[in-house]
GURO-864652 format. One record per residue (C-alpha): residue number from 0; y, z, x. Coordinates in Angstrom, 1 decimal, decimal comma. Each point is the difference from the previous one (the first is absolute). Layout:
// GURO-864652
+-----+--------+--------+--------+
: num :      v :      w :      u :
+-----+--------+--------+--------+
: NUM :      Y :      Z :      X :
...
+-----+--------+--------+--------+
//
This chain:
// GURO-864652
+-----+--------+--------+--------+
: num :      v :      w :      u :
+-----+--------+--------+--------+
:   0 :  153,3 : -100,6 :   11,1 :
:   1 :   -1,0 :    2,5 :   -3,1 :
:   2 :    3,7 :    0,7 :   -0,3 :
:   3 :    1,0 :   -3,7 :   -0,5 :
:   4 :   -2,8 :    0,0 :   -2,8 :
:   5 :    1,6 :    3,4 :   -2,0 :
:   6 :    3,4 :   -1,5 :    0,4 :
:   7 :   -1,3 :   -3,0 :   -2,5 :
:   8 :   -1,6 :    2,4 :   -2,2 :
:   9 :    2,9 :    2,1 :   -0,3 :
:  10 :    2,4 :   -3,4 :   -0,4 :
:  11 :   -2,4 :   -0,9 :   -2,8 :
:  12 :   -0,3 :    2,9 :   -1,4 :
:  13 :    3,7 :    0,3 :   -0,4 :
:  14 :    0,0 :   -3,7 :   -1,4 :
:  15 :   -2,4 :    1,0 :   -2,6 :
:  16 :    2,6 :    2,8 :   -1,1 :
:  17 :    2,9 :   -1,8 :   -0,6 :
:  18 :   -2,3 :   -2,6 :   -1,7 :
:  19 :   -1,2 :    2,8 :   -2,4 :
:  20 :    3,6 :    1,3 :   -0,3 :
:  21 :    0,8 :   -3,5 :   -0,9 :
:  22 :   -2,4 :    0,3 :   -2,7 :
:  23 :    1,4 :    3,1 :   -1,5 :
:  24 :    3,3 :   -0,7 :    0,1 :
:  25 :   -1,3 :   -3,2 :   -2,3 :
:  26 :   -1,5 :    2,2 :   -2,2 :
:  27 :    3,4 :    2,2 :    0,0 :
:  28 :    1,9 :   -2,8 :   -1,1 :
:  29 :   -2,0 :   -1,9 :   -2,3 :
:  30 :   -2,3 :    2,6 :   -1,8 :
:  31 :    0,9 :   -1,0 :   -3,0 :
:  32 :   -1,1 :   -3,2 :    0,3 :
:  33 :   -3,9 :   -1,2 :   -0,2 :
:  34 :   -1,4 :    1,0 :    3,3 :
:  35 :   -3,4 :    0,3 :    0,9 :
:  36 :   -1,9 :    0,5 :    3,6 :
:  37 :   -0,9 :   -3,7 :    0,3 :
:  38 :    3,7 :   -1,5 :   -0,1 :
:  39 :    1,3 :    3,4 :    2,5 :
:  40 :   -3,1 :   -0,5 :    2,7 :
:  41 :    1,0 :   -4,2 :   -0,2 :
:  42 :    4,0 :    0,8 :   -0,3 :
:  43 :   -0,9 :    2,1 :    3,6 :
:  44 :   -2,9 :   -2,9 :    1,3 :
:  45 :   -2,9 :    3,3 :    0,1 :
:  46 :   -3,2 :   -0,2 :   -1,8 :
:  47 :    0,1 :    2,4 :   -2,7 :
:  48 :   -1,8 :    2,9 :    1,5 :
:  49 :    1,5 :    0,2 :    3,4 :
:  50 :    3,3 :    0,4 :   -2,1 :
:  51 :   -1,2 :    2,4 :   -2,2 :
:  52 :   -1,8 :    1,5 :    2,8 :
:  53 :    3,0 :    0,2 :    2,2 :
:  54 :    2,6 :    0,9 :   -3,1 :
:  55 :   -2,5 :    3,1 :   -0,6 :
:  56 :    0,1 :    0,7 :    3,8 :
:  57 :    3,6 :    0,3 :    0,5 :
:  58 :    1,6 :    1,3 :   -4,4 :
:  59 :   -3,2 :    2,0 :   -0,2 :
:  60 :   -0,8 :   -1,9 :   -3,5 :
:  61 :   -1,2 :   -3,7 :   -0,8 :
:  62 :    2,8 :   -2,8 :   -1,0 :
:  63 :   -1,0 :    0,4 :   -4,1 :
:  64 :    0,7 :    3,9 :    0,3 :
:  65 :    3,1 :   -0,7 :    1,3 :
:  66 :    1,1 :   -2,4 :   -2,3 :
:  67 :   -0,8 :    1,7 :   -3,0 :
:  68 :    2,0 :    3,5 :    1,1 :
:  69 :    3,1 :   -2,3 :    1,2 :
:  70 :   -0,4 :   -1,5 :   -3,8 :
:  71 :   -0,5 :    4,1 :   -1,3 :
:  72 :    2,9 :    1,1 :    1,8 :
:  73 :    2,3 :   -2,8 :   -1,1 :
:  74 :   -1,4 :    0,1 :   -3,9 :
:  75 :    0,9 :    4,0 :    0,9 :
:  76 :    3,4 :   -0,9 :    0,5 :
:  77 :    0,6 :   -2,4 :   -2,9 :
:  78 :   -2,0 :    2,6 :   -2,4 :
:  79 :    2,5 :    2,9 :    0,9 :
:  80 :    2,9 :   -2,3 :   -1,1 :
:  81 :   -1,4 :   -0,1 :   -3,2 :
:  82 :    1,9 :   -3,1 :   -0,9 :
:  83 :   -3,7 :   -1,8 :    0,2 :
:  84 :   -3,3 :   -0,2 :   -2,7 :
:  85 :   -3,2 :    1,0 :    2,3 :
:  86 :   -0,8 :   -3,5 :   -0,6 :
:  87 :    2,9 :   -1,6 :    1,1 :
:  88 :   -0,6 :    2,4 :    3,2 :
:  89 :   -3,4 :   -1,2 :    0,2 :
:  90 :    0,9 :   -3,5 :    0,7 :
:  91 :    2,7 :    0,4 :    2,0 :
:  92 :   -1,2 :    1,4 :    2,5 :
:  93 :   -2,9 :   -2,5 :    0,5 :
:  94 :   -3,0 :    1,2 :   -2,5 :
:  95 :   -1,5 :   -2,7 :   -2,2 :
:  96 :   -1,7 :    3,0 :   -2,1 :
:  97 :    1,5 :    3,0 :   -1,9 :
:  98 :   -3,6 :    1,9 :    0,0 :
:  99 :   -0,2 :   -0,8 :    4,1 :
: 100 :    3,9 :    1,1 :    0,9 :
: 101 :   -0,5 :    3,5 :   -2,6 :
: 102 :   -3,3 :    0,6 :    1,7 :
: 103 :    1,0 :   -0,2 :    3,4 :
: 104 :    3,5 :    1,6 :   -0,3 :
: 105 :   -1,9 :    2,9 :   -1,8 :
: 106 :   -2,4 :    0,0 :    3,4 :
: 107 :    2,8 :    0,5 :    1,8 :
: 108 :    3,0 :    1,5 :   -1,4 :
: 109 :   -2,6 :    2,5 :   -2,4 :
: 110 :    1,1 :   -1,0 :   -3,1 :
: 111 :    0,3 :   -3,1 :   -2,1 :
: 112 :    3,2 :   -2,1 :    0,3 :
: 113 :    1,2 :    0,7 :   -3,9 :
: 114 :   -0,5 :    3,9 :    1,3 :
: 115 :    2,0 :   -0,6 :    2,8 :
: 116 :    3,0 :   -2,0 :   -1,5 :
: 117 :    0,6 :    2,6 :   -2,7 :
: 118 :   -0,1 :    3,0 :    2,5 :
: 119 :    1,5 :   -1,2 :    3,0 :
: 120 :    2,3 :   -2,3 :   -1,2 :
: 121 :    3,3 :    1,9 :    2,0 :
: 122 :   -2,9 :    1,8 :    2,8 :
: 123 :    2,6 :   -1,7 :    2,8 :
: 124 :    3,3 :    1,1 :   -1,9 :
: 125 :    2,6 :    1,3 :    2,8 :
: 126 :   -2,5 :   -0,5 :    2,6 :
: 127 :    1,2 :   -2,7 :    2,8 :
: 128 :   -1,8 :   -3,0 :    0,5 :
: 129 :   -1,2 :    0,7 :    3,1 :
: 130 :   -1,9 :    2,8 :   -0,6 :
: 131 :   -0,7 :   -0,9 :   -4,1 :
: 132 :   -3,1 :   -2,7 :    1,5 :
: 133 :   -1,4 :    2,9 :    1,6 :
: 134 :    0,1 :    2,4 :   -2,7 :
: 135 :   -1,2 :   -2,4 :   -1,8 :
: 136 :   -2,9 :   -1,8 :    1,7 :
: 137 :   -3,1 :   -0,5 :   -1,7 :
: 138 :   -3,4 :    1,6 :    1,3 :
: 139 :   -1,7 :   -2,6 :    3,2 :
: 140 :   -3,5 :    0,3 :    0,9 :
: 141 :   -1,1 :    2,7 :   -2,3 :
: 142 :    0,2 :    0,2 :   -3,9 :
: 143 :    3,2 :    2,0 :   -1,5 :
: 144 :   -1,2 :    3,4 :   -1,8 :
: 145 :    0,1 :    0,6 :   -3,3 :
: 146 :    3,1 :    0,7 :   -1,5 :
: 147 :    2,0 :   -2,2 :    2,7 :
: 148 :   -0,4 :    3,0 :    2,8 :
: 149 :   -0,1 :   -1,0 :    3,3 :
+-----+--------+--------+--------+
//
């Protein structure tokens, strides 16, 4: 009979996945909209800590830290076109405040937005897509050196 009992926990363990998958592809798609942990853990019918439990469990980070590097790498992408004000940036990708988004993209990325735009403005010339998000990617889990090394 134990085996019937690790068969559910493995079923519901697996169900609690693609719930939390569920979540971040939500995130994925509507980052730059106002999210916070409340409307994802109702969105997914959890209590707010088993899904921020379980997210950390199975991305390695909490929901918030993975929203604000989708929003860094997206603000990134529009800053390296250079066709975009850091403010206009700022808001587009889902920040209500300019001193928040240049804080955390200079947590992550190692240097302020403005820094950023002006230097790396063609950083993805000639480089294909598929590979230029790679190159690209800002710092997860740890803060960026100084100087943008990574």
């Amino acid at each position: 009979m134990a085996c019937v009992g690790v068969g559910r926990a493995e079923a519901q363990r697996l169900r609690d996945v693609a719930v939390i998958r569920r979540v971040r592809d939500r995130i994925d798609r509507e980052y730059a909209r106002p999210l916070n942990l409340e409307a994802l853990a109702r969105g997914a019918h959890l209590s707010v800590g088993h899904l921020s439990r379980e997210f950390r469990r199975v991305y390695g980070e909490s929901p918030y830290s993975y929203l604000m590097t989708r929003r860094i790498e997206r603000a990134m992408t529009l800053l390296r076109r250079g066709d975009l004000s850091v403010t206009d940036v700022c808001f587009a990708v889902g920040f209500s405040s300019l001193g928040t988004f240049s804080t955390r993209f200079a947590e992550l990325v190692g240097v302020p937005p403005s820094v950023y735009r002006r230097d790396h403005s063609r950083a993805a010339a000639g480089i294909p897509p598929c590979l230029s998000k790679q190159v690209t990617r800002p710092v997860r889990n740890r803060k960026a050196r100084p100087g943008g090394a990574s």
